[in-house]
Structure formats: structure tokens, C-alpha cells
N, C-alpha and C positions, 0 to 999 in steps of 0.2 A: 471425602476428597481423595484425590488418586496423586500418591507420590507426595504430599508435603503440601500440593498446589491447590491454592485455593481460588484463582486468579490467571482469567486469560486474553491475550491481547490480540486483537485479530489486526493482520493486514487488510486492505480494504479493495485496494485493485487487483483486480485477480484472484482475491481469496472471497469474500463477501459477495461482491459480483463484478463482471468485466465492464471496464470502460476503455478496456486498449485500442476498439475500435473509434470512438470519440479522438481518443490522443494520439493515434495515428492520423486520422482524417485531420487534425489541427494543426498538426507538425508538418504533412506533406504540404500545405496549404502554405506555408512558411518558405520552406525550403523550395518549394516550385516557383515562390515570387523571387524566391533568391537566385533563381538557376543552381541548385545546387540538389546534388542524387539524394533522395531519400526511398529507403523498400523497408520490407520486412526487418531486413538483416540489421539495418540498421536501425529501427525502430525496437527491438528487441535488446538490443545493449543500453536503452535506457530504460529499462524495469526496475523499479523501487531506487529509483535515482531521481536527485533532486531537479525541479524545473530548467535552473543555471547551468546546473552538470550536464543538465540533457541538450541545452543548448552548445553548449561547448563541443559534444560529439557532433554535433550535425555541422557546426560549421569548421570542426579540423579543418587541417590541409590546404582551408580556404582561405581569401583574401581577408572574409568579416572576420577571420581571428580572430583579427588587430584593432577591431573596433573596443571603443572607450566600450569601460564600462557602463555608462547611462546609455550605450545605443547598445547594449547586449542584454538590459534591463527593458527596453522599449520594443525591443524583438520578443523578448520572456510574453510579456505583456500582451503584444498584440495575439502572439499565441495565444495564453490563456482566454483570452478574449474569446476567440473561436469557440474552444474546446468549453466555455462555459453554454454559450450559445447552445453548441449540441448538448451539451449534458439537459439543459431545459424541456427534450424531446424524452426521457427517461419515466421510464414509470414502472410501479410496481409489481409489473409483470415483468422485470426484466431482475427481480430478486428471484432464486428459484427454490421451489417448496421443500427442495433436501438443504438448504442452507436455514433457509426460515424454524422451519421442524429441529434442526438441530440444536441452533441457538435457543429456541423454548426449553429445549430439553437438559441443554447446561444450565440455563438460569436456573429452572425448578429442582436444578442438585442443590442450587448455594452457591455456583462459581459467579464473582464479579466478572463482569466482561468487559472489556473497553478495546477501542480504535488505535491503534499507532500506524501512521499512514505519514509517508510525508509527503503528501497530498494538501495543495493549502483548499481544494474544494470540497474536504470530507463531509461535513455539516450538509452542504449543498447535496451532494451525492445521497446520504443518508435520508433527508428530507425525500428526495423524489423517487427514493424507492417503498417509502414507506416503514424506513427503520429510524427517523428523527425521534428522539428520545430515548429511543430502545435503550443504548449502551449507559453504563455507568461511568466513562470516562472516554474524551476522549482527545489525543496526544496527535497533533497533524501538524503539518507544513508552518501552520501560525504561529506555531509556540515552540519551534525549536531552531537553532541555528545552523546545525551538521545533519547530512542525511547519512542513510544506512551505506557503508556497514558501520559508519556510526553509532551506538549504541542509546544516544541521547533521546529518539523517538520514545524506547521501551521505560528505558527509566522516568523519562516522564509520568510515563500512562502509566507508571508503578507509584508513583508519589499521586497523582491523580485519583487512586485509587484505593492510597492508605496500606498498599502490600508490599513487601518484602520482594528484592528481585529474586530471591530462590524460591518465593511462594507464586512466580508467574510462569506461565508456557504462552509461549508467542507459534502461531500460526502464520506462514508464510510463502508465498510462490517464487519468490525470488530466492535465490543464493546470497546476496547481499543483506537480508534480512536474515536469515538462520544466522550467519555472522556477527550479524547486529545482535541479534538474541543473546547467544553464547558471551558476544564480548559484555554483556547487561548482568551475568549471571543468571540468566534463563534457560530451560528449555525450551528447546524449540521444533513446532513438528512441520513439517515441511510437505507442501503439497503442489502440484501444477508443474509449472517447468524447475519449481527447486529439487526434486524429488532425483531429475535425473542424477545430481551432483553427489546424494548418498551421504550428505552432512546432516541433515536432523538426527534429532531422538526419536522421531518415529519420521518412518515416511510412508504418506497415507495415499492409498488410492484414490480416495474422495471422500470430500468433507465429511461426509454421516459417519465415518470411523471415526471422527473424533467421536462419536458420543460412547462408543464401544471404549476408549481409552481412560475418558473422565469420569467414571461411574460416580 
């Protein structure tokens, strides 16, 4: 075991495999019934942010502000709705073989591996790419109350797992997650768009260096 760690936590969007295009195409879907601007740019400021938080950016500024919360709950919702629809189109070719090859190759060290996502669609997701069961724990949108940079995700999937937070490394693409890691007593390596921001304990080109770090 590398550094103490015996235990790692993986993000799931974006780090495991991509479903930004699913959550983009379900939030413009929303926001175009609303008359209301949704792009890239803004789609981008809800990474590793919770469903409600992400609703909140998309209707700043706007009139639905102000709306109750049961009609900001029923917005969440119908989104979700969509984006579960598309996620039904997914399959296990859209896991990719340096992510697959990796994680075989942590496990066969010894490292527990577990999900912390605050995603409440993990299980779902997992299933249709063909990693349902794989992990040894897993810490998503269902079982927690605060997202990242909240640190509740990790600790969860730390208690879920029987580990110590200093015996976990959290893997992550967002900024808000390396955050989350750190604030848990983790390390954390940071991959995709977190990488730019220069806050992990490693920051990796692509996935397959993790296996060069966890020997």
C-alpha cells in the first residue's frame, strides 16, 4: 500500500466515465421550456454540484428564483426525469478499457475501492456500464445531505468501507471535490478539469497513472 492508503474513493462523473452529455442535454431541455440561456459555460459551473444547487444557477437572475420550494423540487424532478431516460441509452462500451484495466489492477493490490458521487443515479449508472457490483461501497446523492465541497460524500464511503479518512485517496475532476477530499482528511488526486486549479496531491494526466502511484 502507497503512503499509509489503503482505500480509494472514486468520483463517478467525469472520473469513471462521462455523463456530462446526458446532463447537459436534460438541463437545456429545462431551461429552453423556461426561456431561460443555458451553454457550455453555464453548464460547466454545475460540476460535482448537487441537483438543487444546480438548479439554482440555471435560474439566477430569473423570475423562477422565487419560486416555492415544492415548484423548485418539481423542476429538479422533471429534469431528472429526462436525464434518467437518456442515461437508459448507456452501455458498456461507453466505460473505457484504461479506466476498466485500472481498476482491476487497484483491486488486485488489496485497495478497497468505493463510489462517492453526489449523484442520486450512481447504482443506475454503474449497472449500465457494467460496473454494478464492482465497488465495495458506495456513498451518492441518496445518503447524504450536503454536496461537495462538502466533505460528507467521502466520509461516508470512508465509514462504508470500515477505513480511516487518512487511509483514503479520493479521485476527482472537479475542484469542489479535491476540496471535499482535503476538508474529510484525504488525499486527493485530481484529474480532468480539476488538474487545471493545481490543488491535488497528484495531478494526473490520465487515469492509468493512478496505477503507477498505488503500487
Amino acid at each position: 500500500m502507497q503512503n499509509g492508503i489503503n482505500a480509494i474513493i472514486f468520483d463517478l462523473d467525469g472520473v469513471i466515465v462521462h455523463t456530462d452529455k446526458y446532463h447537459y442535454k436534460a438541463w437545456k431541455l429545462l431551461a429552453d421550456r423556461l426561456g431561460l440561456y443555458f451553454d457550455e459555460s453555464v453548464n460547466n459551473r454545475l460540476r460535482g454540484v448537487s441537483r438543487m444547487e444546480s438548479l439554482e444557477i440555471i435560474l439566477e437572475n430569473s423570475d423562477y428564483a422565487r419560486l416555492s420550494e415544492n415548484e423548485k423540487t418539481a423542476l429538479a424532478d422533471e429534469k431528472n426525469e429526462k436525464y434518467k431516460e437518456f442515461l437508459q441509452s448507456m452501455t458498456p462500451e461507453e466505460l473505457s478499457g484504461e479506466v476498466y484495466d485500472t481498476l482491476n489492477a487497484l483491486r488486485e493490490r488489496g485497495y478497497r475501492l468505493a463510489i462517492g458521487s453526489s449523484s442520486r443515479n450512481a447504482r443506475l449508472i454503474l449497472d449500465k456500464i457494467g460496473l454494478g457490483g464492482f465497488f465495495d461501497a458506495i456513498s451518492d446523492g441518496n445518503n447524504i445531505i450536503n454536496s461537495k465541497p462538502d466533505p460528507e460524500v467521502f466520509l461516508k464511503a470512508a465509514e462504508f468501507l470500515s477505513a480511516k479518512p487518512e487511509e483514503c485517496a479520493v479521485v476527482e475532476d472537479a475542484d469542489a471535490g479535491i476540496t471535499a477530499a482535503h476538508r474529510a482528511g484525504m488525499k486527493a488526486a485530481a484529474i480532468g478539469d480539476a488538474v487545471r486549479y493545481g490543488n491535488g496531491d497528484w495531478n494526473l494526466d490520465n487515469f492509468a497513472a493512478l496505477a503507477d502511484i498505488f503500487k
